[in-house]
TIZADREN-884199 format. One record per residue (C-alpha): y, x, z; residue in one letter; chain. Coordinates in steps of 0.05 Angstrom, whole numbers, plus 5000, padded with zeros to 4 digits. Layout:
{{Y, X, Z}, A, A}
...
END
This chain:
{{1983, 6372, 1982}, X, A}
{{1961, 6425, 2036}, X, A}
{{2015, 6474, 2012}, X, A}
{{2069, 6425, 2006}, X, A}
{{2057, 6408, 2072}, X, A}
{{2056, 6488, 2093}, X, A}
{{2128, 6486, 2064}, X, A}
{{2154, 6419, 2095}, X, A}
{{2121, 6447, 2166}, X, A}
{{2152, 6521, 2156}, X, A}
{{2219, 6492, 2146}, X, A}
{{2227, 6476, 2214}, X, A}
{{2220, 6540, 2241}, X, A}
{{2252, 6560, 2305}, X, A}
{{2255, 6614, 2350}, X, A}
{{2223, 6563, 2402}, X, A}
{{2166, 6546, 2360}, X, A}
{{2134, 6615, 2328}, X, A}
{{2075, 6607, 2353}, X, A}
{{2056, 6544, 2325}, X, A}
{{2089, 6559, 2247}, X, A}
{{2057, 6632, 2242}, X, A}
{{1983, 6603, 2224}, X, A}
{{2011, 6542, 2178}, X, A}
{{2051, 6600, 2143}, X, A}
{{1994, 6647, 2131}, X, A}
{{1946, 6592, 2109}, X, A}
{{2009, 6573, 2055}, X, A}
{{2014, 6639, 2031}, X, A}
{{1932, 6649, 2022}, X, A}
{{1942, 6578, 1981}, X, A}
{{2004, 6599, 1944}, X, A}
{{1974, 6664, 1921}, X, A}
{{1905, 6631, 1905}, X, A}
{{1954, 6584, 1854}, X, A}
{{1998, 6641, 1834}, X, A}
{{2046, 6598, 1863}, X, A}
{{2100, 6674, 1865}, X, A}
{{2170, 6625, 1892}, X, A}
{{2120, 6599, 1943}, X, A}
{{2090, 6665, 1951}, X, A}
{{2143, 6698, 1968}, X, A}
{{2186, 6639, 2013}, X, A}
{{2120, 6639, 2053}, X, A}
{{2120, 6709, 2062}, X, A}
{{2199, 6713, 2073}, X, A}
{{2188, 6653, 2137}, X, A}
{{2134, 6708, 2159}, X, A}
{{2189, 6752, 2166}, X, A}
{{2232, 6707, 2205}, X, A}
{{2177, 6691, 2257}, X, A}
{{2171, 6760, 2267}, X, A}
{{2247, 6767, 2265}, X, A}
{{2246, 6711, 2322}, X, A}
{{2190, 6745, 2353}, X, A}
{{2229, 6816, 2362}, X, A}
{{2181, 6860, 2315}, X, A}
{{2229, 6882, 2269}, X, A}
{{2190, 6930, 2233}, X, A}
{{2142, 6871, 2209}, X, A}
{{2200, 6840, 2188}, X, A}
{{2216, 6893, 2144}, X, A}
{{2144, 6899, 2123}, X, A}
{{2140, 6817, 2101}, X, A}
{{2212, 6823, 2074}, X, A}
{{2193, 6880, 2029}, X, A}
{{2132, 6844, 2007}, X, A}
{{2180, 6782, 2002}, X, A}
{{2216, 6820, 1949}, X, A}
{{2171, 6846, 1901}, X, A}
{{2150, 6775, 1891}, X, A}
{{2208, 6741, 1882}, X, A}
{{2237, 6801, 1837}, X, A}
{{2180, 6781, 1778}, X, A}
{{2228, 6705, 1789}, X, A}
{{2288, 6741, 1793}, X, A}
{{2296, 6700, 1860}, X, A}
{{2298, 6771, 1904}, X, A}
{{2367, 6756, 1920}, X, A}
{{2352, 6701, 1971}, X, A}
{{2335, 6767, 2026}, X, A}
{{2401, 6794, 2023}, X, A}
{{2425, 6765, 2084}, X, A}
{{2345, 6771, 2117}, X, A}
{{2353, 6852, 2113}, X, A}
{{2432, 6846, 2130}, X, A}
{{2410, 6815, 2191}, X, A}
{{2356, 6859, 2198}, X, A}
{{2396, 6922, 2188}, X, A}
{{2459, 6882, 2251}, X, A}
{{2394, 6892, 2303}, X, A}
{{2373, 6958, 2281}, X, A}
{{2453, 6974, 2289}, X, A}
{{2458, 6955, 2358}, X, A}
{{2394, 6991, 2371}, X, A}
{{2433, 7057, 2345}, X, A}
{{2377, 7069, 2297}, X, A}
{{2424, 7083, 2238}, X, A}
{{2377, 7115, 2184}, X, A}
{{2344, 7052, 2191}, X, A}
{{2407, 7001, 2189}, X, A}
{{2426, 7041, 2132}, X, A}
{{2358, 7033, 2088}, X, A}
{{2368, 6956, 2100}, X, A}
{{2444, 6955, 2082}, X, A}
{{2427, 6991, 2028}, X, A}
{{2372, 6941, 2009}, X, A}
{{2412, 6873, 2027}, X, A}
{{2471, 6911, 1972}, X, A}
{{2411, 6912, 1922}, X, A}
{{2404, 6843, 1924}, X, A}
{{2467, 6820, 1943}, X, A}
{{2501, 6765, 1884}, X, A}
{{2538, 6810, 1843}, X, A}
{{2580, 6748, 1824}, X, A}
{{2612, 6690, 1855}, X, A}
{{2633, 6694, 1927}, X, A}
{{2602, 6753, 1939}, X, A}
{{2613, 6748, 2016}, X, A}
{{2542, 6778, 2031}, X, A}
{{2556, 6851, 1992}, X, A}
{{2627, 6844, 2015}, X, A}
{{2596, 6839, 2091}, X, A}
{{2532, 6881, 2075}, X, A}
{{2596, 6947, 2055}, X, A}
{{2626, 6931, 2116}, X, A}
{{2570, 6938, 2154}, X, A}
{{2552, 7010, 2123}, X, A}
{{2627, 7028, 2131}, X, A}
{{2620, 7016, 2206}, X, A}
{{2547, 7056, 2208}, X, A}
{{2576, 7120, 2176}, X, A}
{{2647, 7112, 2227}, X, A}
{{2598, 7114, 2285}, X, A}
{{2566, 7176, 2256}, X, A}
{{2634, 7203, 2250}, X, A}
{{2630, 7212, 2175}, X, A}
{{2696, 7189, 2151}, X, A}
{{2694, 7199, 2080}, X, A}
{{2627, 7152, 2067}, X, A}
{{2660, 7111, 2119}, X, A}
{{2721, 7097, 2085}, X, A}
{{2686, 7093, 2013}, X, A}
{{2649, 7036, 2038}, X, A}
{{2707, 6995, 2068}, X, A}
{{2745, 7012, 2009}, X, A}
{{2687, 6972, 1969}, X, A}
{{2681, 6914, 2017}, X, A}
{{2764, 6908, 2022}, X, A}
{{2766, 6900, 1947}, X, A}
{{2716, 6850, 1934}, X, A}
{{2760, 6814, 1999}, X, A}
{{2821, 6819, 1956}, X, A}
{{2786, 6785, 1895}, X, A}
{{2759, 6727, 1930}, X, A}
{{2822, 6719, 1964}, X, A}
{{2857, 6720, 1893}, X, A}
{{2803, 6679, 1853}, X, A}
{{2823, 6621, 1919}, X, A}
{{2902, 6640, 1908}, X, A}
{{2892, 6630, 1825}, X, A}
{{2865, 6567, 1846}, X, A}
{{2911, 6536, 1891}, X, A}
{{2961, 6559, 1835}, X, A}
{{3001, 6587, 1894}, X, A}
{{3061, 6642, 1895}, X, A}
{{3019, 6706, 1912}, X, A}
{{2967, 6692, 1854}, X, A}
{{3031, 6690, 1810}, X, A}
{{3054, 6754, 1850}, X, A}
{{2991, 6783, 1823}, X, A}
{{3000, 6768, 1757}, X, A}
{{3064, 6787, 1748}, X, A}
{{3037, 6863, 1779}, X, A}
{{2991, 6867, 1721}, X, A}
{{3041, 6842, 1669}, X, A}
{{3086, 6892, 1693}, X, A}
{{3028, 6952, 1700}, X, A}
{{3003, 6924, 1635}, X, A}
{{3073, 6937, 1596}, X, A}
{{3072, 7012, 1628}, X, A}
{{3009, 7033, 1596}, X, A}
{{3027, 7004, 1530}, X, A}
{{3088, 7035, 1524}, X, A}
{{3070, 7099, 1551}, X, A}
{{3131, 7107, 1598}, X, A}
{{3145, 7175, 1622}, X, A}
{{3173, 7198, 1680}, X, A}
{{3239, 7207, 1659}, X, A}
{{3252, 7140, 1647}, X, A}
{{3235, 7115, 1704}, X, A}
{{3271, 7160, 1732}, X, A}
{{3332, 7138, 1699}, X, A}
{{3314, 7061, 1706}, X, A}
{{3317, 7082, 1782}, X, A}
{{3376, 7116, 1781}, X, A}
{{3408, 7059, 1748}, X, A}
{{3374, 6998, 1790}, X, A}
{{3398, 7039, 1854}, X, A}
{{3471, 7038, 1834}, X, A}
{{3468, 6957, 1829}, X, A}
{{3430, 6959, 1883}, X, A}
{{3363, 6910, 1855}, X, A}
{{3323, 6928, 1906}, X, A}
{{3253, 6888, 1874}, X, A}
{{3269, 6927, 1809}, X, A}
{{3266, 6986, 1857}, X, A}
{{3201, 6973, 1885}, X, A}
{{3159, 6967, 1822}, X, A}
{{3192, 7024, 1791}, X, A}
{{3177, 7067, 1847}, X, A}
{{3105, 7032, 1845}, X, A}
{{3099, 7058, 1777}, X, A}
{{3132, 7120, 1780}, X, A}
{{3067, 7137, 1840}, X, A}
{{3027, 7108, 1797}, X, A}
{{3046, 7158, 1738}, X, A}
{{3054, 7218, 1776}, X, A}
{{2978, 7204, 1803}, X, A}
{{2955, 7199, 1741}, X, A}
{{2979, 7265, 1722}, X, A}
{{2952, 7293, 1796}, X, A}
{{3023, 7309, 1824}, X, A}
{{3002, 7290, 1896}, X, A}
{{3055, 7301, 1928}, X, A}
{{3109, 7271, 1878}, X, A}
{{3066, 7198, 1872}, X, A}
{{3052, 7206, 1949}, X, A}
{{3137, 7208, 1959}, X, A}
{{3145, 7159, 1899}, X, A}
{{3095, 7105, 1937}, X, A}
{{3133, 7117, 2001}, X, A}
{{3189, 7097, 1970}, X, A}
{{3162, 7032, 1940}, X, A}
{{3128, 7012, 2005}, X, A}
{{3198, 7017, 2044}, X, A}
{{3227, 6977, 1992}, X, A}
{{3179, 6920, 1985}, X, A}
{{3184, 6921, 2066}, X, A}
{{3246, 6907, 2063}, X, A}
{{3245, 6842, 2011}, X, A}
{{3191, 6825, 2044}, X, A}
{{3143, 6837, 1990}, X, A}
{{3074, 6828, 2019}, X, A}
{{3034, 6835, 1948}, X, A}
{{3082, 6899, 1932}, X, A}
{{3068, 6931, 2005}, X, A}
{{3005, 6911, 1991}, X, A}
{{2992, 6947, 1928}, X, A}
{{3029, 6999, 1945}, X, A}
{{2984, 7013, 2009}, X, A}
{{2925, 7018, 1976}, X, A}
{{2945, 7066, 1927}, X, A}
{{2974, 7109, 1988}, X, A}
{{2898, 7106, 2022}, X, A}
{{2863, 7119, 1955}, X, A}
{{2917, 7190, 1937}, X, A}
{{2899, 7209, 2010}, X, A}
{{2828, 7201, 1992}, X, A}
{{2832, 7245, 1930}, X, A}
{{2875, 7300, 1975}, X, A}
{{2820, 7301, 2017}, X, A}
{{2861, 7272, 2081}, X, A}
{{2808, 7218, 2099}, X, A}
{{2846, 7201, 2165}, X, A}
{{2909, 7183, 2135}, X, A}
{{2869, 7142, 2077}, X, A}
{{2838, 7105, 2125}, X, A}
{{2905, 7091, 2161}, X, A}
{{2930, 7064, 2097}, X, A}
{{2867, 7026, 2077}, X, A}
{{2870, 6993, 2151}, X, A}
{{2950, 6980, 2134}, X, A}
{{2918, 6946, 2071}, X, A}
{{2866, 6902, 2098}, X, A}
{{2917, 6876, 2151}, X, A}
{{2966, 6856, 2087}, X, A}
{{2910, 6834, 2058}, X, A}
{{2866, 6788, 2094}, X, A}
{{2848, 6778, 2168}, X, A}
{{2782, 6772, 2160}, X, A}
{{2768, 6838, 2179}, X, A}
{{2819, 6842, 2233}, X, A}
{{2761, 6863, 2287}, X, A}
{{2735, 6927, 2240}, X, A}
{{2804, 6942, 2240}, X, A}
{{2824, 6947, 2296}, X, A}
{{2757, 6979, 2317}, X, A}
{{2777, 7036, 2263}, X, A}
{{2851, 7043, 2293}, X, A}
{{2812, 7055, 2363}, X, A}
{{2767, 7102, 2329}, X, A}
{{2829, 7139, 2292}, X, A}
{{2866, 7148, 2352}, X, A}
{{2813, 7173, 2386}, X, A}
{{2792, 7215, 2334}, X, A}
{{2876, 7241, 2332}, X, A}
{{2865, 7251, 2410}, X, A}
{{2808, 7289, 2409}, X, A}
{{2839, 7333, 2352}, X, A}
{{2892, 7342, 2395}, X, A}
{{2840, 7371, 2445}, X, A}
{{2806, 7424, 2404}, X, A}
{{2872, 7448, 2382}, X, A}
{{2890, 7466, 2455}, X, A}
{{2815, 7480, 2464}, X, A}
{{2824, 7533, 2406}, X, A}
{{2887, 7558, 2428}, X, A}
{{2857, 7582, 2496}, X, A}
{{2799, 7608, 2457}, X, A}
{{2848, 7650, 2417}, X, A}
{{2876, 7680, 2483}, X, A}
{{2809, 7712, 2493}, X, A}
{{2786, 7729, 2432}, X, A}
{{2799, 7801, 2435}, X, A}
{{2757, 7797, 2506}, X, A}
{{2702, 7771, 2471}, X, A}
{{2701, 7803, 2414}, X, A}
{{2700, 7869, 2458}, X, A}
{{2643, 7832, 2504}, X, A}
{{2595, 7818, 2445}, X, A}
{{2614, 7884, 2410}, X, A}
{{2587, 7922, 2479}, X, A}
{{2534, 7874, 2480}, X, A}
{{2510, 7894, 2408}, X, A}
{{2518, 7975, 2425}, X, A}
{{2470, 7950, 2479}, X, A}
{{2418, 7914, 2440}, X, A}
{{2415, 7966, 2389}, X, A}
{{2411, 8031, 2447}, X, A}
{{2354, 7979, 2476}, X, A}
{{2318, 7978, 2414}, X, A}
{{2320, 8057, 2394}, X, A}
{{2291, 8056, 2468}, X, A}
{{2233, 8010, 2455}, X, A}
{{2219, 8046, 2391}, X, A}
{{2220, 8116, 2428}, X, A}
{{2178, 8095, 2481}, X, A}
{{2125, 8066, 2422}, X, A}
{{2132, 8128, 2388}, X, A}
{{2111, 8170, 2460}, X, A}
{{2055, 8115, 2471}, X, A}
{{2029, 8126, 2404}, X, A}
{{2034, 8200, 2408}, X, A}
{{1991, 8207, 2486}, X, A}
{{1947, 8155, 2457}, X, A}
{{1929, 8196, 2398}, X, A}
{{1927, 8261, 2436}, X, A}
{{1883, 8222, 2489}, X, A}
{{1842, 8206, 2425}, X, A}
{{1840, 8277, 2392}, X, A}
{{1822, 8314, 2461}, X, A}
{{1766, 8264, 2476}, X, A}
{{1734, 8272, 2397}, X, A}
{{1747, 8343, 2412}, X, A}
{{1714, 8346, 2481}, X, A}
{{1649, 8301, 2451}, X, A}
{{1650, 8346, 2391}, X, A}
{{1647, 8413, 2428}, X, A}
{{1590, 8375, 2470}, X, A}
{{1542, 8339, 2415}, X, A}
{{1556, 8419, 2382}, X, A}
{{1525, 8450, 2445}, X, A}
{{1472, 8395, 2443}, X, A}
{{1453, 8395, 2378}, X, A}
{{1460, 8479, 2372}, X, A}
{{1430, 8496, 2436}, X, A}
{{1389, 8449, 2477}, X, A}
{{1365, 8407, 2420}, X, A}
{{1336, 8482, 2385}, X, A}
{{1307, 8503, 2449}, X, A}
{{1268, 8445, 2457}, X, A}
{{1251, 8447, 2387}, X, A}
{{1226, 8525, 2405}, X, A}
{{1191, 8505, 2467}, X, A}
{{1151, 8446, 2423}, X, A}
{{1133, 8498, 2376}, X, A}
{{1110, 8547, 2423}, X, A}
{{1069, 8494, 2464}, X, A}
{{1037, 8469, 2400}, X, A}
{{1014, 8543, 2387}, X, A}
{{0985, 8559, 2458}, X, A}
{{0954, 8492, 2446}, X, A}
{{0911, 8512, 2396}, X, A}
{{0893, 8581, 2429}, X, A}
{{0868, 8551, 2490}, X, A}
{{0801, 8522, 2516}, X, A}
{{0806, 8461, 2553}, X, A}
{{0763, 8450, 2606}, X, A}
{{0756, 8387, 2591}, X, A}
{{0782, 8323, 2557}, X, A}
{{0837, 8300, 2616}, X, A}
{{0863, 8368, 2608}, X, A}
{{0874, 8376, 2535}, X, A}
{{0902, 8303, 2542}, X, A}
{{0960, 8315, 2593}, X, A}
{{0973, 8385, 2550}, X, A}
{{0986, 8336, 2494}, X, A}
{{1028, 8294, 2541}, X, A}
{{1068, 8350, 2557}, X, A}
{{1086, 8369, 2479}, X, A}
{{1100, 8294, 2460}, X, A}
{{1149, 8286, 2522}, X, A}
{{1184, 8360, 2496}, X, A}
{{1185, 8324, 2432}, X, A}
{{1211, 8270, 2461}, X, A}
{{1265, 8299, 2506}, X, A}
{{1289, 8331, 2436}, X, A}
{{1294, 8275, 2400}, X, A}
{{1335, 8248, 2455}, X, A}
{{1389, 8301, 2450}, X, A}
{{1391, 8298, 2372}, X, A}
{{1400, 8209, 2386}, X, A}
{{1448, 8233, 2441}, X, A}
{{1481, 8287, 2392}, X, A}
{{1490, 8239, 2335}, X, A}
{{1519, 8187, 2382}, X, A}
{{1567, 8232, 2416}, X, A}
{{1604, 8251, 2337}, X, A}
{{1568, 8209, 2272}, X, A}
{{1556, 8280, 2227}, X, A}
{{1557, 8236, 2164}, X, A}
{{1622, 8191, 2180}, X, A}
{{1654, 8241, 2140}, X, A}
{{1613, 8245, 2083}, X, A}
{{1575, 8169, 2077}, X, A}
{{1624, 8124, 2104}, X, A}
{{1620, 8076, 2172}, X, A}
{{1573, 8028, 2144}, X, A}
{{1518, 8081, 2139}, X, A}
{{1531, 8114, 2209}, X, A}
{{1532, 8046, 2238}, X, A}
{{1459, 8032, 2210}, X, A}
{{1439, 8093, 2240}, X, A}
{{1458, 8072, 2300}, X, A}
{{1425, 8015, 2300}, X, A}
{{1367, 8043, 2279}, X, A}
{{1367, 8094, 2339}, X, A}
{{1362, 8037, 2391}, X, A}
{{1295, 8035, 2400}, X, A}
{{1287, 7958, 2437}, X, A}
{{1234, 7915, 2423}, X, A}
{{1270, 7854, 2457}, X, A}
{{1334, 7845, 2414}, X, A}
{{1331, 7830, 2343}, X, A}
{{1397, 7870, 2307}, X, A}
{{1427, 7847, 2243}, X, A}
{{1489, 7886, 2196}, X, A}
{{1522, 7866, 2136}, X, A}
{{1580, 7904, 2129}, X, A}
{{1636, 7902, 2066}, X, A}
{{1683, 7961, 2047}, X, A}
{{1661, 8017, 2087}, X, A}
{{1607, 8051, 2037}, X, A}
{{1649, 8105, 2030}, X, A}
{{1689, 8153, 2073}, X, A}
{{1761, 8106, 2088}, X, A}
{{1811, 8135, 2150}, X, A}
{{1774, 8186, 2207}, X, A}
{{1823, 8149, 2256}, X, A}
{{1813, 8081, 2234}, X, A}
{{1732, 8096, 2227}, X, A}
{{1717, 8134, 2282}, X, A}
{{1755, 8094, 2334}, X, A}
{{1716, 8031, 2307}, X, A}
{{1657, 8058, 2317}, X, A}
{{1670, 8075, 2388}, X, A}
{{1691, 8002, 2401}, X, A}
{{1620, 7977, 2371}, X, A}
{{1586, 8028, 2403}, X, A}
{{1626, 8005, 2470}, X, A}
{{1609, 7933, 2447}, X, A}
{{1538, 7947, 2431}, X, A}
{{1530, 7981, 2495}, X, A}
{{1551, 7935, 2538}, X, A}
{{1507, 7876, 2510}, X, A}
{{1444, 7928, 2515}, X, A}
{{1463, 7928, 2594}, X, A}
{{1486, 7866, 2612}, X, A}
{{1473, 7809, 2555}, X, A}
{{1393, 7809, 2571}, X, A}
{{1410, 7780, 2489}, X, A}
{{1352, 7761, 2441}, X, A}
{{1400, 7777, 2382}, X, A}
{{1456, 7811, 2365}, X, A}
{{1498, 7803, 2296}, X, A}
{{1546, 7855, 2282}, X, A}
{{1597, 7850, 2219}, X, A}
{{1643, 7894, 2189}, X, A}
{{1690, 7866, 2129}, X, A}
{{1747, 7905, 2103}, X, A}
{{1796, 7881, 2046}, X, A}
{{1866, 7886, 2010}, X, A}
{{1904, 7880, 2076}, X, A}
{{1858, 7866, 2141}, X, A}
{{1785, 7897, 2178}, X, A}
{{1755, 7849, 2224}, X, A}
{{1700, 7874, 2267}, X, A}
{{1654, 7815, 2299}, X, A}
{{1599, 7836, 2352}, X, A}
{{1561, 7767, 2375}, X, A}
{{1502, 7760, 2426}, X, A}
{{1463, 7704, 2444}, X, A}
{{1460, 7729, 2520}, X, A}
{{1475, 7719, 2586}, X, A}
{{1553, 7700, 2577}, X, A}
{{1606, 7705, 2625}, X, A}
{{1659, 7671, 2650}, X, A}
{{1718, 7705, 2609}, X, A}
{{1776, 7687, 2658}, X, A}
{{1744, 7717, 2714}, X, A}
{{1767, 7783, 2744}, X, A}
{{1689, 7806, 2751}, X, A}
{{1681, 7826, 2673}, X, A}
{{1626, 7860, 2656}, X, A}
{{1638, 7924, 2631}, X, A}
{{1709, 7913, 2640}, X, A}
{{1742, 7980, 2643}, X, A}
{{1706, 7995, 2570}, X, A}
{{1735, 7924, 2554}, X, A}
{{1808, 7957, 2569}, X, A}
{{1791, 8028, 2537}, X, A}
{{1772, 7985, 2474}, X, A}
{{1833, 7944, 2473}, X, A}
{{1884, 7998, 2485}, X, A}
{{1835, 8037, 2419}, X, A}
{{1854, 7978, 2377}, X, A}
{{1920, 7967, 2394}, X, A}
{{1940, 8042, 2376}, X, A}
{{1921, 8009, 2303}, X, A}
{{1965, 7950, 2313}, X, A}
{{1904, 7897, 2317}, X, A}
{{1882, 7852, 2360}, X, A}
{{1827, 7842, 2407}, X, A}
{{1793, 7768, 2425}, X, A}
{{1738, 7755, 2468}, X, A}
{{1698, 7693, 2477}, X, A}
{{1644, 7680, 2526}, X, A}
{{1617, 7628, 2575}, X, A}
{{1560, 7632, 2620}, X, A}
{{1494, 7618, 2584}, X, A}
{{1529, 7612, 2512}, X, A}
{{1536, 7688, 2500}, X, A}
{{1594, 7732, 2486}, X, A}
{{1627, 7738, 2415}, X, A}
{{1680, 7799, 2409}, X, A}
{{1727, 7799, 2347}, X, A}
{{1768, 7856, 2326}, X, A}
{{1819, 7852, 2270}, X, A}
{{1858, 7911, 2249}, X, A}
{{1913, 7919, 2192}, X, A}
{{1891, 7965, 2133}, X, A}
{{1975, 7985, 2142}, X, A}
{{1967, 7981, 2221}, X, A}
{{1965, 8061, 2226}, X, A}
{{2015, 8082, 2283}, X, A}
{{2081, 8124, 2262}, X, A}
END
């Protein structure tokens, strides 16, 4: 009782009244699904769609009309939403959202009656046809109003047969006489000579279907242009007798050679001529299409003189973009030259300054650093030869030695720093640890892990990584006031990223004052002479992560 009372109450739907119906649907459907009730189920869910139809949210109604049609396809009673989507698809039309009208035209033809009247596919082709003419797209355009004028011409024939009138005999007769042409496999030269003979007694209707059939035949055999004179002929015959069904027929085959020639504007010139003979049911679309054709023609007509001035200066451009290219490509040998000469200063800059600390950790390490390894040895030996007053002075002698031993090991740390000995013969990784190990600072814990650099790799690519983390590493000593510091070095197939993080101080990145910003600079221009890439990221109290990434390929030419 409660859902037939859903139903009676749902049938009165309005646009004025939405409000009220929308609960009484949705408690029909929950009842018509809890009985498996699928024709209730789905005319509940299709009067959903229409509230929301009335309502102006179209893309529910889509939603409840798709839903709508999977349960009335297990029925077979899916056809009942052809003219919901049609409508559906009219307002997404106006709304120029054409994919969409399209998907619903498409979708209203699905489920359109393929038999009896047939007036909602016949309406539903129409529609696309007039989707794909605003689009400009001719050819689907006049495929679809070929469709929809057809299934026209049958209902207006299936009335005609009825009413017993003159044109459904008209029709008739056409196939009785197309009919008798295929059976007896006429050729052209007879109909040629049945012309020739029909024009000298002057039978004008004989005439007109012979020429219809010599188009016909000539088509058939793809002689274009023979059937397209031979169909000419016919239709200015059957003009002039009058012969609507003849010009009719005659019109339609001239709109459907055009369409196999490829001349969509003249076939749908002729397939307008047709649905005027035909019917003038369509008269609007028609006229709407002649508009559209003769704008179309016009603005043809434009491009043509648009292309003719275009031609007057083609040699003017032509010579324009040919200077233009002679430009581009002179620019880019520039750019490349100018590369090449940074490249080569930036690798000389590189070799003099290796050179330069080279020559200086060598005077370090072979002069001062064995002096003061002399003058320990000495001291150590007068040491033992002397008598000490007493303890204070044997105690600052010993002070003495340790800060000579000291001082030495700070030129060898200074040495070592100034050009890694083993780079060349253990690889990055294990200079790196050295390194490390050398800073002597109880406040910052350091950890390593390094990948791919255990043994010797490039000296350019090495050594100027190791003056970026030494760069790096110094900076964080001064300024990071850090607890820890995690350095890692990763090389594979194609990429080495170098990643030097502090918990520190921080900075504000964007800010002009940097810290240590001219070694930031020195370290950036180092990196890109291999191509990579600096980033830095740091805010105030968060610390200061640096990331390097440099291609294995990234050497400079």
């Amino acid at each position: 009782m409660r859902l037939t009372a859903a139903e009676k109450t749902v049938a009165y739907l309005t646009a004025k009244n939405t409000e009220e119906i929308l609960p009484v649907a949705r408690i029909g459907l929950n009842l018509a699904m809890m009985l498996h009730d699928k024709k209730v189920t789905g005319l509940m869910l299709r009067s959903i769609a229409a509230i929301y139809f009335f309502k102006g949210n179209y893309d529910s109604t889509a939603h409840y009309c798709d839903k709508a049609a999977n349960v009335l396809a297990a029925i077979n009673q899916q056809h009942v939403l052809a003219d919901d989507y049609m409508r559906l698809a009219e307002v997404y039309a106006r709304q120029k959202n054409y994919d969409k009208a399209i998907s619903l035209y498409n979708a209203a033809i699905d489920l359109a009656p393929k038999t009896g009247t047939r007036q909602t596919l016949m309406f539903a082709l129409s529609g696309l046809g007039r989707l794909y003419e605003a689009r400009q797209n001719y050819q689907e355009a006049l495929n679809y109003y070929k469709q929809s004028f057809d299934i026209g011409d049958s209902i207006d024939f299936v009335k005609k047969a009825k009413a017993n009138t003159s044109e459904a005999y008209s029709h008739s007769f056409m196939g009785d006489v197309l009919g008798s042409m295929k059976q007896k496999n006429i050729q052209v030269p007879d109909i040629l000579k049945t012309i020739e003979t029909k024009k000298a007694l002057s039978d004008t209707l004989a005439l007109t279907i012979n020429y219809f059939n010599l188009g016909q035949l000539y088509k058939s055999k793809k002689m274009y242009p023979q059937a397209l004179d031979a169909l000419q002929n016919c239709l200015q015959y059957a003009t002039q007798i009058n012969y609507t069904d003849m010009q009719n027929s005659a019109v339609n085959e001239i709109a459907d050679l055009y369409g196999q020639m490829g001349n969509y504007k003249q076939s749908l010139f002729y397939l307008k001529k047709h649905a005027a003979l035909s019917t003038t049911k369509n008269s609007k679309t028609i006229d709407e299409l002649q508009t559209r054709y003769e704008i179309t023609q016009r603005e043809d007509q434009l491009l043509k003189q648009q292309f003719e001035i275009t031609k007057r200066n083609y040699w003017m451009v032509g010579i324009i973009v040919f200077v233009l290219l002679i430009l581009l490509i002179v620019f880019i040998f520039y750019k490349q030259a100018q590369l090449k000469q940074r490249n080569a200063a930036m690798q000389a800059i590189i070799e003099t300054e290796e050179s330069e600390r080279r020559r200086i950790a060598q005077d370090l390490h072979d002069s001062v650093s064995q002096t003061m390894s002399a003058a320990k040895i000495n001291l150590t030996v007068i040491g033992g030869e002397l008598p000490f007053v007493n303890e204070d002075q044997r105690k600052r002698f010993e002070k003495a030695i340790n800060l000579v031993d000291y001082g030495f090991r700070e030129v060898r740390t200074i040495s070592h720093n100034m050009m890694p000995w083993a780079l060349h013969k253990t690889g990055l990784a294990q200079v790196v640890k050295q390194f490390i190990e050398n800073i002597e600072n109880n406040t910052i814990a350091i950890n390593f892990y390094s990948k791919g650099f255990d043994a010797p790799f490039d000296d350019t690519i090495e050594i100027i990584l190791y003056r970026v983390l030494q760069e790096s590493v110094n900076n964080v000593m001064k300024h990071a006031n850090a607890s820890r510091l995690d350095i890692s070095l990763i090389r594979d197939e194609t990429n080495i990223s170098l990643t030097i993080e502090d918990n520190g101080l921080g900075f504000d990145a964007a800010s002009s004052e940097t810290p240590g910003g001219m070694g930031l600079n020195n370290l950036r221009s180092r990196i890109n002479f291999l191509k990579g890439k600096v980033e830095l990221d740091s805010q105030v109290g968060r610390g200061t992560l640096v990331s390097v990434y440099v291609p294995v390929t990234g050497k400079p030419l």
